[in-house]
C-alpha positions in Angstrom: 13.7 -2.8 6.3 17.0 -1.3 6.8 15.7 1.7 8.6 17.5 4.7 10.2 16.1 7.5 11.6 12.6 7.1 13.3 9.6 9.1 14.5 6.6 8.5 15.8 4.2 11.4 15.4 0.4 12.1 15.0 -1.1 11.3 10.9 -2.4 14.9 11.7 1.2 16.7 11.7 2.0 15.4 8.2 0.4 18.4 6.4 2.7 21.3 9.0 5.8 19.0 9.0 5.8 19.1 5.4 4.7 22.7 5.4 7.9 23.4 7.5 10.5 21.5 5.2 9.0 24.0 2.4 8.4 27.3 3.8 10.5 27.0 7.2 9.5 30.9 8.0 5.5 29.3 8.6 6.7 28.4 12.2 5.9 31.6 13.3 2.1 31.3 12.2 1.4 28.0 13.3 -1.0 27.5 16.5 0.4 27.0 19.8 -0.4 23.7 20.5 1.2 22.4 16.7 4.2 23.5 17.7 4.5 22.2 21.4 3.1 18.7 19.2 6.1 18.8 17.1 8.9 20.0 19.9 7.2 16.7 21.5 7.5 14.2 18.8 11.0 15.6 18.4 11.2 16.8 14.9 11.7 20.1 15.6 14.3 22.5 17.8 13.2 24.7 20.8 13.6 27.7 18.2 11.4 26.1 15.8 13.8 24.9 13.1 13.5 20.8 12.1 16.1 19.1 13.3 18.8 17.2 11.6 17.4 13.4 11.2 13.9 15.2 10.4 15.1 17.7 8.3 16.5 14.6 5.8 13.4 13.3 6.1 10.9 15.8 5.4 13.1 17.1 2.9 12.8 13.7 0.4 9.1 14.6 1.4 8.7 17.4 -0.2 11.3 16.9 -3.1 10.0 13.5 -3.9 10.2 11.9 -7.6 8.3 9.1 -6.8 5.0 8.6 -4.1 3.7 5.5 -3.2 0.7 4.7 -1.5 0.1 1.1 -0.1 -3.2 0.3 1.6 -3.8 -3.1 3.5 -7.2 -4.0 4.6 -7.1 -6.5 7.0 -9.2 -7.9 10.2 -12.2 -4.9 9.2 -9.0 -2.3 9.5 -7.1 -0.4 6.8 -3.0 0.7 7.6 -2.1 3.0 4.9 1.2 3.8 4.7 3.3 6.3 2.2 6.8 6.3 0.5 8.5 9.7 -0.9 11.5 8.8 -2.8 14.1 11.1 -4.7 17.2 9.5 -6.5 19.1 9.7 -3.3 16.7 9.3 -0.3 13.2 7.6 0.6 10.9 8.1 3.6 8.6 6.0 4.9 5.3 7.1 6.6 3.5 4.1 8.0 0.2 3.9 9.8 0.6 2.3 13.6 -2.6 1.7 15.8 -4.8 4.4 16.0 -3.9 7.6 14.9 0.1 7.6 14.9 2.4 7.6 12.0 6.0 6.4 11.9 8.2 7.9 9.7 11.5 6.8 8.8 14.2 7.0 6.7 14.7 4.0 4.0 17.5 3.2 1.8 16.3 3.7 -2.1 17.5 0.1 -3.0 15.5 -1.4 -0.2 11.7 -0.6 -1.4 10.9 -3.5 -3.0 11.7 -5.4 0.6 10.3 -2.5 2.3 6.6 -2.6 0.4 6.9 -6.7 0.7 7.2 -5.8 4.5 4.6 -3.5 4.5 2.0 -6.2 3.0 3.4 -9.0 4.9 4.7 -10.8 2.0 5.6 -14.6 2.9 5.6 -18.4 1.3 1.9 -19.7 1.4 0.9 -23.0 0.0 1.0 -23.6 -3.4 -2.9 -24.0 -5.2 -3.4 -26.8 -6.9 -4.1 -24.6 -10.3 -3.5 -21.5 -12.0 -5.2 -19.5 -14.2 -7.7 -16.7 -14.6 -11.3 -15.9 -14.8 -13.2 -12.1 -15.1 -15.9 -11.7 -12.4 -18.3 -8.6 -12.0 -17.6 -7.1 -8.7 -21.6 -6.9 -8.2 -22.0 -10.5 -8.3 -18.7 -11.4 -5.9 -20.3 -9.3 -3.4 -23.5 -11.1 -4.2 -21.7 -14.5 -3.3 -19.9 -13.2 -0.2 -23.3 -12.4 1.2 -24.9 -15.9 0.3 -21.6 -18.0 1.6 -22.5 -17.1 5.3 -25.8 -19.1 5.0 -24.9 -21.8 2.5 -21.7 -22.0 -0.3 -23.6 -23.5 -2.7 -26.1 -20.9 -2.8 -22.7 -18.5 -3.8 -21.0 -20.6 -5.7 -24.3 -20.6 -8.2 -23.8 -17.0 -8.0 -20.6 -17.0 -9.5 -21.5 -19.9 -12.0 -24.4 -17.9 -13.7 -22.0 -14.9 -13.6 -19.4 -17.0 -16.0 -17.1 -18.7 -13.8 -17.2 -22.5 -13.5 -17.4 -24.4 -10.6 -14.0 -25.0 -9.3 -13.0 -22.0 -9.9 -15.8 -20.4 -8.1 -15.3 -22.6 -5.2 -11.3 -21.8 -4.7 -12.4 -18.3 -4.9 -14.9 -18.4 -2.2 -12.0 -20.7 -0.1 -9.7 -17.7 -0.9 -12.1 -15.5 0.7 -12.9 -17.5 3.7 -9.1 -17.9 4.3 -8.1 -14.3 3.3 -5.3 -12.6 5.2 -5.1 -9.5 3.4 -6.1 -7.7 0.2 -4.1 -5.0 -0.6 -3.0 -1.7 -3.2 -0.1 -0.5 -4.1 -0.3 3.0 -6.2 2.8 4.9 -7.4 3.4 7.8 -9.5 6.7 9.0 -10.5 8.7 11.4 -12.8 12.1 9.7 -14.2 14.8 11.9 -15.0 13.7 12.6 -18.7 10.4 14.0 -17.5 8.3 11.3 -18.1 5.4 10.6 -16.2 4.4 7.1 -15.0 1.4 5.6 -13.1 1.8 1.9 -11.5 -1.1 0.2 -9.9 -1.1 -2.9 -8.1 -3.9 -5.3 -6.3 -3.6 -8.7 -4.1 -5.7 -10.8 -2.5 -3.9 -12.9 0.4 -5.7 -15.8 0.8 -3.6 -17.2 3.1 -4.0 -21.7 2.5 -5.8 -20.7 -0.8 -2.5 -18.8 -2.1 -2.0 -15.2 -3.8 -4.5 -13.6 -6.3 -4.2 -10.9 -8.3 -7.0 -8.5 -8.8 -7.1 -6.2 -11.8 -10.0 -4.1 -12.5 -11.6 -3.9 -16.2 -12.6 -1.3 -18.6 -16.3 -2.4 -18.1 -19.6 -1.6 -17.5 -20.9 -2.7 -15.3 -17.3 -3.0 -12.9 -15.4 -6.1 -12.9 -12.5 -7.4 -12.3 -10.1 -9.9 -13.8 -8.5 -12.7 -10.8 -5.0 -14.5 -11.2 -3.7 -17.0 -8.8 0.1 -16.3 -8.8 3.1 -18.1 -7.0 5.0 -15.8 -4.4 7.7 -15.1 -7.2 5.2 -13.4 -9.2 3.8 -11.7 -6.2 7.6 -10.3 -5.7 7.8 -9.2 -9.4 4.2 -7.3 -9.3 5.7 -5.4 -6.6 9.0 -4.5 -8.1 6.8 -3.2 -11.5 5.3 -0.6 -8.9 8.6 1.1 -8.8 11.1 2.9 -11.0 14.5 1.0 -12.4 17.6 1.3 -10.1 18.5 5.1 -11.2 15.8 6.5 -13.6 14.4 9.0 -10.8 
């Protein structure tokens, strides 16, 4: 992921690490045991100032242009993990076991790898069909509850909730098989002031390929599923970002 400098600190010092890089005067006020945390995890001198590697850091923190958030659920677990970027920087704060996060500095040109990275992004089989079919979430979560006594009970589920068969069945085999679903949300400001919100969704169904999730506009909730080919899978995660030099 091209990384450089590296920490390893408790999610809990985020909000006083960040707190420091704005107001660095605050040291004074923070609690005793704060501060002996952060002269631990090495972001900060004896006399309270950040040091060099975090001051870069904390500093495209706090001055980002862009934020992204990526969230993988995985196993019954969730690793979030966050990336500040300004036109010449990015950090990356990503979740480890437990409660620590590793922050590092990125190079700006690498966050497309770095987010495919983050969500584990490799070849998988290819389906044997493409296409697309809108689901209500209520009745997917119906089916997922009937497939662990018998399939067919789920796939008529998803049948009387529109789908047909074979498409209810790869979707169920997606499921079964699923590595991963994951989010990718970004917000940034380009250099003309404009705001701009990206949104991303993927289901890693390991054998039974990539789908794309995109919620609807509906009541009650649904959601619109694509299978797409890695390629696309690489493209949806480049739209989650700004153009090479618009930040």
């Amino acid at each position: 992921m091209l990384i450089r400098d590296r920490y390893l600190i408790p999610r809990r010092l985020l909000p006083p690490v960040m707190l420091l890089g704005q107001a660095p005067q605050r040291w004074e006020t923070m609690h005793a045991g704060v501060r002996s945390e952060l002269r631990r995890c090495g972001l900060v001198t004896p006399g309270g100032l950040l040091t060099e590697g975090a001051a870069g850091l904390v500093s495209t923190m706090t001055e980002a242009s862009l934020v992204s958030s990526v969230d993988v659920q995985s196993g019954g677990t969730t690793h979030s993990s966050t990336i500040w970027a300004t036109a010449g920087g990015a950090t990356l704060g990503r979740q480890l076991d437990g409660d620590t996060c590793e922050l590092t500095s990125v190079r700006p040109r690498s966050l497309p790898l770095v987010l495919a990275s983050l969500v584990d992004v490799g070849r998988r089989p290819e389906p044997p069909f493409f296409g697309a079919g809108v689901l209500a979430d209520a009745a997917l979560t119906l089916a997922l509850e009937r497939a662990a006594d018998a399939s067919d009970a789920a796939i008529d589920v998803l049948v009387a909730a529109g789908l047909d068969r074979t498409w209810a069945d790869r979707l169920l085999i997606a499921h079964e098989h699923m590595r991963s679903r994951w989010t990718i949300s970004s917000v940034w400001t380009d250099t003309g002031g404009g705001h701009h919100v990206r949104h991303a969704a993927v289901l890693d169904g390991g054998a039974a390929g990539y789908w794309r999730i995109q919620p609807q506009a509906s009541d009650p909730p649904a959601s619109r599923y694509s299978v797409i080919t890695l390629e696309q899978v690489m493209r949806l995660l480049r739209s989650t970002l700004p153009e090479p030099g618009s930040i």
